[in-house]
Backbone and ligand atoms as CSV (ligand in chain L), in Angstrom:
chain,resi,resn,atom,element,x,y,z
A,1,UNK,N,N,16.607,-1.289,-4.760
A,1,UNK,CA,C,16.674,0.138,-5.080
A,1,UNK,C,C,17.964,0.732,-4.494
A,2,UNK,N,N,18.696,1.296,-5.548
A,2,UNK,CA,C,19.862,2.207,-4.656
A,2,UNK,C,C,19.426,3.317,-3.986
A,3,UNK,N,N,20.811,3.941,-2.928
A,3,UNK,CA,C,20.439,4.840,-2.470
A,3,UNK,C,C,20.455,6.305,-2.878
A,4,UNK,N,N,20.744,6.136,-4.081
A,4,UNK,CA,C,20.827,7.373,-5.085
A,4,UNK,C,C,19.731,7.709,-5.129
A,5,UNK,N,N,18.580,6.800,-5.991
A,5,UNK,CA,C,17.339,6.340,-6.300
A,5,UNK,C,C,16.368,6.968,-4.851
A,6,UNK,N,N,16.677,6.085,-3.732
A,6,UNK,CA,C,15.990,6.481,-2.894
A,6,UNK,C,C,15.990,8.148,-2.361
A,7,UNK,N,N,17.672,8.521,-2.851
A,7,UNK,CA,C,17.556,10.144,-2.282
A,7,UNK,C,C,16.633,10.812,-3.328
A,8,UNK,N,N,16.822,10.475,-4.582
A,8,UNK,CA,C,16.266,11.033,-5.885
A,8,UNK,C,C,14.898,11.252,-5.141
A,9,UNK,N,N,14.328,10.297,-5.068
A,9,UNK,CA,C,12.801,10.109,-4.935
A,9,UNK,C,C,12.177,11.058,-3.207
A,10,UNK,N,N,13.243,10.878,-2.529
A,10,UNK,CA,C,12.555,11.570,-1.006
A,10,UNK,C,C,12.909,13.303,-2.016
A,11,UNK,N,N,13.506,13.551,-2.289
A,11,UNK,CA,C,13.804,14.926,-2.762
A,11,UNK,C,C,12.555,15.248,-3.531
A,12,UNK,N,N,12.507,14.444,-4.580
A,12,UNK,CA,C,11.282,15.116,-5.626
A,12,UNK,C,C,9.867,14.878,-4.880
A,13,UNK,N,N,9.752,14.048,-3.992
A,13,UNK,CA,C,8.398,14.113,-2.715
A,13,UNK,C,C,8.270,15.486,-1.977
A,14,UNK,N,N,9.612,15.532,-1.454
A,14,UNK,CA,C,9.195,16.911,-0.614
A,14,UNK,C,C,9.319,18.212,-1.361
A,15,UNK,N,N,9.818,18.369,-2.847
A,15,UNK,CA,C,9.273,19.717,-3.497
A,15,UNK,C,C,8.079,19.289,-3.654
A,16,UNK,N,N,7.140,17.853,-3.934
A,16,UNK,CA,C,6.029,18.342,-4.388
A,16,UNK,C,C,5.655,18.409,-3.107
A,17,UNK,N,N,5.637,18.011,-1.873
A,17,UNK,CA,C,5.066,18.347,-1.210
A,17,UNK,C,C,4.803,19.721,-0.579
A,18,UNK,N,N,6.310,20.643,-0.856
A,18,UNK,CA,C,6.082,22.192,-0.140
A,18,UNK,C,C,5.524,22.929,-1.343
A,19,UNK,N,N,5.003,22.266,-2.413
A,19,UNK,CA,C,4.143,22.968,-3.668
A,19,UNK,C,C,2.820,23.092,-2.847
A,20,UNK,N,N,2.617,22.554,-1.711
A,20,UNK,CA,C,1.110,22.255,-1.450
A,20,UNK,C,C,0.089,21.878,-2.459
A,21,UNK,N,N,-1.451,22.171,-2.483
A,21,UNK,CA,C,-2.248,22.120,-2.886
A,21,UNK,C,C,-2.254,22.502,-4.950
A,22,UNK,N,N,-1.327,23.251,-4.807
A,22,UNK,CA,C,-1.038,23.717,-6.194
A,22,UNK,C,C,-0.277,23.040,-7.297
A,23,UNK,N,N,0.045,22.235,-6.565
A,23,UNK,CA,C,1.391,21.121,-7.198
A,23,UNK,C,C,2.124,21.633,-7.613
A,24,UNK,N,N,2.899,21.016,-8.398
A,24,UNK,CA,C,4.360,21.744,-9.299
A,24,UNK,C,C,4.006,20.709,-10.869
A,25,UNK,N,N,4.547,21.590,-12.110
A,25,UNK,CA,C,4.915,21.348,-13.431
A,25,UNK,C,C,5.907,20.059,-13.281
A,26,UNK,N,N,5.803,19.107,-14.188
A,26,UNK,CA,C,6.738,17.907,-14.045
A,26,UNK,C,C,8.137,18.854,-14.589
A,27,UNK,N,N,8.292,19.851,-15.700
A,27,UNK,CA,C,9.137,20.240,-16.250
A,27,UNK,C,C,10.067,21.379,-15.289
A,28,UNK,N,N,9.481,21.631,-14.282
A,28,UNK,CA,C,10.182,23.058,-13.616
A,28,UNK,C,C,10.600,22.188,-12.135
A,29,UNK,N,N,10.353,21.229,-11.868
A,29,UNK,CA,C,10.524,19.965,-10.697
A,29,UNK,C,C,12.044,19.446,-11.638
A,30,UNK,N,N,12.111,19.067,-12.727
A,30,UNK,CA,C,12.686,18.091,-12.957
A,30,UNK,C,C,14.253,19.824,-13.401
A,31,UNK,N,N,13.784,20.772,-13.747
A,31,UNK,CA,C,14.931,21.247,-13.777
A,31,UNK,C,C,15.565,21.859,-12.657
A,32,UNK,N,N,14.544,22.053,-11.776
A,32,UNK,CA,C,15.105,22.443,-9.778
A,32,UNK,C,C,15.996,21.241,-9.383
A,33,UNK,N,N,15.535,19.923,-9.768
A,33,UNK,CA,C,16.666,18.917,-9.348
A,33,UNK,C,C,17.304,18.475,-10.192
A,34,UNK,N,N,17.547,19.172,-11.901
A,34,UNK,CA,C,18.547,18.731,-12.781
A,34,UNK,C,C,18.388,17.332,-13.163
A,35,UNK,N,N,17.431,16.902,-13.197
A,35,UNK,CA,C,17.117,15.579,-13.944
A,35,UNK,C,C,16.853,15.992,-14.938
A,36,UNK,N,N,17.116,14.631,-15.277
A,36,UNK,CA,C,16.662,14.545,-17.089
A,36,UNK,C,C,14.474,13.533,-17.519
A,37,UNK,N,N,14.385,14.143,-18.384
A,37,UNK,CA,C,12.394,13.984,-18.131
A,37,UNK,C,C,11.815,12.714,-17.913
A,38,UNK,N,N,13.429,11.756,-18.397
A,38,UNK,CA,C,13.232,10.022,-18.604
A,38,UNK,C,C,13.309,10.220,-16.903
A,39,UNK,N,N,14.572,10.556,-16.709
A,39,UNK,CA,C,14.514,9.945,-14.874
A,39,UNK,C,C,14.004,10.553,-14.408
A,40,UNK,N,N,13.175,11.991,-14.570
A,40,UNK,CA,C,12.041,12.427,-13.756
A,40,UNK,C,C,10.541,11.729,-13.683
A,41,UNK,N,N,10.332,10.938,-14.436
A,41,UNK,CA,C,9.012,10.749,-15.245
A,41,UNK,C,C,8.996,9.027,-14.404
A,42,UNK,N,N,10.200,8.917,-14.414
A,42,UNK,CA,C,10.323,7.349,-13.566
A,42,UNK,C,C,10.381,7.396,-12.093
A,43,UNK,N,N,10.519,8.720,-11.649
A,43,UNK,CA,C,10.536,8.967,-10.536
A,43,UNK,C,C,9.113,9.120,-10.062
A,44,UNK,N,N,8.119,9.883,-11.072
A,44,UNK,CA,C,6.949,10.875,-10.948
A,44,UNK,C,C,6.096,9.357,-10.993
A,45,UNK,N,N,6.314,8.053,-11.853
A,45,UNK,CA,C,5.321,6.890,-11.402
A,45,UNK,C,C,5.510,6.027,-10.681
A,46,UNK,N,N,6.824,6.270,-10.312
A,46,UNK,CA,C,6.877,5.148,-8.764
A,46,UNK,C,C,6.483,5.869,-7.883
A,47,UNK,N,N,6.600,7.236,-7.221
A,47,UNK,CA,C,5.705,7.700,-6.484
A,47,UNK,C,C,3.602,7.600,-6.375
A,48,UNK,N,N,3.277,8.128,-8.182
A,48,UNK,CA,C,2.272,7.960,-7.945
A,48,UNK,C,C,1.645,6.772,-7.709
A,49,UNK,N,N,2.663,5.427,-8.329
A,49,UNK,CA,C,2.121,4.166,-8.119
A,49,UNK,C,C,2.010,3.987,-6.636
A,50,UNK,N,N,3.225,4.271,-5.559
A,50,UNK,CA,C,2.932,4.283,-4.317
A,50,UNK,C,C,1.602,5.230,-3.799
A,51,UNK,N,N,1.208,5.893,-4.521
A,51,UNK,CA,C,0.004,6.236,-3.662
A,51,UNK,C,C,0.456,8.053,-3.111
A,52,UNK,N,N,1.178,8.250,-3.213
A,52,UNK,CA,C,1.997,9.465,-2.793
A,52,UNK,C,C,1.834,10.596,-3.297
A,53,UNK,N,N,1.741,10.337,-4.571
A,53,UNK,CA,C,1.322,12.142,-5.075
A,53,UNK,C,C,0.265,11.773,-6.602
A,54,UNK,N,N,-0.967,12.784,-7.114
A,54,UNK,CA,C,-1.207,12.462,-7.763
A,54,UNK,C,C,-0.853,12.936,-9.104
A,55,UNK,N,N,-0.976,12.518,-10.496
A,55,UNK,CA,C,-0.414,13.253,-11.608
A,55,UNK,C,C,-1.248,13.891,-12.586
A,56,UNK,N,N,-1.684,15.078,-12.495
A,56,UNK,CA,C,-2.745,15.834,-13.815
A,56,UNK,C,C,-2.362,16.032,-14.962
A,57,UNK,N,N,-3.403,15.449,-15.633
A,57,UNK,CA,C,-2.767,15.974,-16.948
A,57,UNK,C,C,-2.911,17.302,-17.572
A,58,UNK,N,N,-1.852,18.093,-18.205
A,58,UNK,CA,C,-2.128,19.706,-18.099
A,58,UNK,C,C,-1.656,20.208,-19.373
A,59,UNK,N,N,-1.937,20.957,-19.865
A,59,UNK,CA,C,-1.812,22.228,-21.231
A,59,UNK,C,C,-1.053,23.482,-20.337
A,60,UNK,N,N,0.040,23.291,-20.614
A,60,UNK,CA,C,0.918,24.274,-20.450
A,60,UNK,C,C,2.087,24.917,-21.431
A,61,UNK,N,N,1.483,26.161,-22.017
A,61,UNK,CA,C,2.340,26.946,-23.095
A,61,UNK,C,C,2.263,25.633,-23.993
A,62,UNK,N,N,0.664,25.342,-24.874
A,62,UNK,CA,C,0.425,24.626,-25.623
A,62,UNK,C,C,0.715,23.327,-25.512
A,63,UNK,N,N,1.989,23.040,-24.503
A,63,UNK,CA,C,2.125,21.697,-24.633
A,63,UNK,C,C,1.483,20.654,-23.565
A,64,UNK,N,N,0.985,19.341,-23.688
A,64,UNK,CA,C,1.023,18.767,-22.855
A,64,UNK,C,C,1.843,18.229,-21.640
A,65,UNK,N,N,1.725,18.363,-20.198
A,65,UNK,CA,C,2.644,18.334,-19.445
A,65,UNK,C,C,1.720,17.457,-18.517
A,66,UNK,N,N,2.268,17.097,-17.201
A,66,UNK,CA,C,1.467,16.848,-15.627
A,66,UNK,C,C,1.875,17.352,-14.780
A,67,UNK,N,N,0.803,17.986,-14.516
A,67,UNK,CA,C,1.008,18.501,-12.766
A,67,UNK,C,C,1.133,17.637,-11.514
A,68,UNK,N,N,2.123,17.836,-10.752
A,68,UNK,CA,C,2.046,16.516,-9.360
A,68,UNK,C,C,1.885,17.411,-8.429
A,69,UNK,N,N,0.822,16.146,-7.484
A,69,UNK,CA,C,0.147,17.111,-6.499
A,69,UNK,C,C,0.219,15.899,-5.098
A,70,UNK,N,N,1.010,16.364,-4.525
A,70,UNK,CA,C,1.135,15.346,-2.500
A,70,UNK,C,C,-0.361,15.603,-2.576
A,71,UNK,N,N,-0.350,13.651,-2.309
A,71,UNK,CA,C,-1.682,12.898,-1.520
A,71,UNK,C,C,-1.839,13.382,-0.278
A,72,UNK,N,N,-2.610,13.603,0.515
A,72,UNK,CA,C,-2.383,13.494,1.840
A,72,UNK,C,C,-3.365,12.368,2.131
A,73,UNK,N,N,-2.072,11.882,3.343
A,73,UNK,CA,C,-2.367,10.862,3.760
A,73,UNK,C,C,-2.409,10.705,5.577
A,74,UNK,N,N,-3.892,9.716,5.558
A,74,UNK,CA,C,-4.442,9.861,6.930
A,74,UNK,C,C,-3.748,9.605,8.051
A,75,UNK,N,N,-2.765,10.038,8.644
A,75,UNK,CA,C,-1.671,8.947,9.658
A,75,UNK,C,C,-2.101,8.602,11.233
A,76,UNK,N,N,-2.096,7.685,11.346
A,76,UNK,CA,C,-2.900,7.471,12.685
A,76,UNK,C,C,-1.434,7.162,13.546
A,77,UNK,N,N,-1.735,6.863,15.014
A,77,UNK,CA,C,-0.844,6.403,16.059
A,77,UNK,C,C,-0.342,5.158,15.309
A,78,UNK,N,N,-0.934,4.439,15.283
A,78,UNK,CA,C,-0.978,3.091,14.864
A,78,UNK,C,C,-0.549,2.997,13.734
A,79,UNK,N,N,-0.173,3.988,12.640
A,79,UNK,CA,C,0.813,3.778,11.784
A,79,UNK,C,C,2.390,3.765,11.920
A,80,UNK,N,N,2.315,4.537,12.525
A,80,UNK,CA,C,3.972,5.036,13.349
A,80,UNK,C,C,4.587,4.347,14.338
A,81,UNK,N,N,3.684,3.534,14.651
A,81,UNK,CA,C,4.232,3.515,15.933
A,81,UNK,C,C,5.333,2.083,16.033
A,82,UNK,N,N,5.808,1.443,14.668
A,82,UNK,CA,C,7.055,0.838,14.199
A,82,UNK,C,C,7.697,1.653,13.802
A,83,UNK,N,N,7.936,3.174,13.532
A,83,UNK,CA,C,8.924,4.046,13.005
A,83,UNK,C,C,10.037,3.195,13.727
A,84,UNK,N,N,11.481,2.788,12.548
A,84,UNK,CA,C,12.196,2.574,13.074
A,84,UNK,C,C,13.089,3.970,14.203
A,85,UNK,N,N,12.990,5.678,13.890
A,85,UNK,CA,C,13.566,6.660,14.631
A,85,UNK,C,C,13.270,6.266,16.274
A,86,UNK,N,N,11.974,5.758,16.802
A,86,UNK,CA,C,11.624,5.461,18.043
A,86,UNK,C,C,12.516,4.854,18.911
A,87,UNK,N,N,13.127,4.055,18.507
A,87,UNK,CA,C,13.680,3.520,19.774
A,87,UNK,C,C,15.613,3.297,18.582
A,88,UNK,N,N,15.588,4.283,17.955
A,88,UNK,CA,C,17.109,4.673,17.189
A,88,UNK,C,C,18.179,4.997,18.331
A,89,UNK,N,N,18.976,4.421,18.525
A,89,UNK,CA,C,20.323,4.755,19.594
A,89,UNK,C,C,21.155,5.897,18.336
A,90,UNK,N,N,20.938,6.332,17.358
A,90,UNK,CA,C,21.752,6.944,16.526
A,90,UNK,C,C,20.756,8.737,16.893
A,91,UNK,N,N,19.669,8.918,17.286
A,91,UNK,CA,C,18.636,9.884,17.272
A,91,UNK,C,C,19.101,11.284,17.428
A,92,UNK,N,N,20.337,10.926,18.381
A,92,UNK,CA,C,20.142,12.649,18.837
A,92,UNK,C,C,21.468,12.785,18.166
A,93,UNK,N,N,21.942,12.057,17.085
A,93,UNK,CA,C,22.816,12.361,16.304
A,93,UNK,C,C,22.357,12.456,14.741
A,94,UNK,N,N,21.180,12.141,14.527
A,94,UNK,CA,C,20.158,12.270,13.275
A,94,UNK,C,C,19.732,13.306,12.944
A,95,UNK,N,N,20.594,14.139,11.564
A,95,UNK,CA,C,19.939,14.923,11.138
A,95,UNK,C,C,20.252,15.545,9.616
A,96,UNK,N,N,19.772,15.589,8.639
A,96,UNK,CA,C,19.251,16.216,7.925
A,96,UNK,C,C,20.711,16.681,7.330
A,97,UNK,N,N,22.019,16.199,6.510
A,97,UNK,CA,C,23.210,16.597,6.256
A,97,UNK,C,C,24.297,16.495,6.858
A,98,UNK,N,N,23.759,15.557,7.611
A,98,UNK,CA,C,24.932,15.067,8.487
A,98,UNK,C,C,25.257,13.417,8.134
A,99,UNK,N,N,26.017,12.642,8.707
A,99,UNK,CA,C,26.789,11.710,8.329
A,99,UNK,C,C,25.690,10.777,8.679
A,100,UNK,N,N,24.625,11.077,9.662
A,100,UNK,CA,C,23.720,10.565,9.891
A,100,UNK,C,C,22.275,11.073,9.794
A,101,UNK,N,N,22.087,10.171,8.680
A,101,UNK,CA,C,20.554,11.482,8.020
A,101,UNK,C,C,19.509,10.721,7.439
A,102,UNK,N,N,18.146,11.047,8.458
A,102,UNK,CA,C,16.557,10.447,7.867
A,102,UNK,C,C,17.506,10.444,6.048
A,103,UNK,N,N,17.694,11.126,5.470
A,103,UNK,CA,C,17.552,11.012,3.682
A,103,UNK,C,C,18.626,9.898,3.122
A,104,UNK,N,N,19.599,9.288,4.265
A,104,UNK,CA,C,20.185,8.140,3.943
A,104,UNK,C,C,19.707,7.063,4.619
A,105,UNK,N,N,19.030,7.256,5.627
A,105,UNK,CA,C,19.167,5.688,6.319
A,105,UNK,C,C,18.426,4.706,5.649
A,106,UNK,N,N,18.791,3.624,5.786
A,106,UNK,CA,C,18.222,2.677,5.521
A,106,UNK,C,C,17.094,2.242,5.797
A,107,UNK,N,N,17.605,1.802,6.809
A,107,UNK,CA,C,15.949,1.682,7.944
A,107,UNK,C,C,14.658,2.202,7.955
A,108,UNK,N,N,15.254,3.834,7.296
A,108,UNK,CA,C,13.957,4.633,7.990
A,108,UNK,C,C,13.368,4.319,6.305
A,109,UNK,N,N,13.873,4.364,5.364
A,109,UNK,CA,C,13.799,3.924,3.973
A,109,UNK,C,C,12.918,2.934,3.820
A,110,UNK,N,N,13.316,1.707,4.281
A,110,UNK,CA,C,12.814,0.500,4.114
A,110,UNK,C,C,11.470,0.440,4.707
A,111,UNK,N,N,11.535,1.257,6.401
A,111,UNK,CA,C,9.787,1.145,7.081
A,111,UNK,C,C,9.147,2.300,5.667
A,112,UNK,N,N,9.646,3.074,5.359
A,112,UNK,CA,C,8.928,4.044,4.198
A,112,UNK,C,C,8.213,3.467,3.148
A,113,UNK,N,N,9.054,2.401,3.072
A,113,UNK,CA,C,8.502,1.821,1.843
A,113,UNK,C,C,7.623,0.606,2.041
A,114,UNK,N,N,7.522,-0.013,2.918
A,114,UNK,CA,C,6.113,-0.973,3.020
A,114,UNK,C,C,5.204,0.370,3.738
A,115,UNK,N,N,5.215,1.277,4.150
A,115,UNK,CA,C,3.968,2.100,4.197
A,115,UNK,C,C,3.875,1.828,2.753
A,116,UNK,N,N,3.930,2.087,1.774
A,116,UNK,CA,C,3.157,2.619,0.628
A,116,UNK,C,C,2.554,1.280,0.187
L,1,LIG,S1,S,16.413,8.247,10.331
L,1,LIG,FE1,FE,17.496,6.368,10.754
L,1,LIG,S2,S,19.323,6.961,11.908
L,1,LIG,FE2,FE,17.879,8.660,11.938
L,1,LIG,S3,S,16.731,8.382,13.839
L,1,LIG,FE3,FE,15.582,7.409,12.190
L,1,LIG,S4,S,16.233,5.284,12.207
L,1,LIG,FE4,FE,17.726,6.450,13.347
């Protein structure tokens, strides 16, 4: 998986996730991040295949659409507690748009993805 791919996908997780309980329209998701419905729609089943968000099927302004809605998921000590950030010598330089950022690393990517 590139890391395009991987930013694509943490991005469209955390709008659905600050949708909360209400989810978000696949069509109003995919034009907040300017995708197109093919690469939204490939995005929207590798997530749900991971287990991550679920997909409704919905009648909206006549047409058929899906709603995605964040799983929540149970996290114990004992899930985390391989986070590669824990024992990161890069940490207190980790952040969020910087040259060093949870949304590029690798690492934190890769433990992300055998969770699912
Ligand atoms: S996201 Fe990556 S670079 Fe940042 S603290 Fe975690 S392991 Fe380190």
């Amino acid at each position: 998986m590139t890391r395009k791919h991987n930013n694509l996908e943490y991005k469209v997780l955390q709008i659905i996730k600050e949708s909360g309980s209400q989810g978000i329209l696949q069509s109003q998701l995919w034009k907040r991040i300017g995708a197109t419905s093919r690469e939204g729609s490939r995005v929207s089943l590798k997530l749900e295949k991971a287990g991550l968000i679920e997909r409704i099927r919905e009648l909206h302004d006549g047409k058929w659409t899906y709603k995605l809605i964040a799983k929540k998921r149970v996290v114990t000590l004992d899930s985390v507690m391989d986070i590669p950030c824990i024992f990161c010598l890069q940490q207190d330089r980790c952040d969020v748009g910087s040259n060093i950022s949870p949304t590029t690393c690798k690492r934190l990517s890769e433990w992300l993805e055998k969770q699912s």
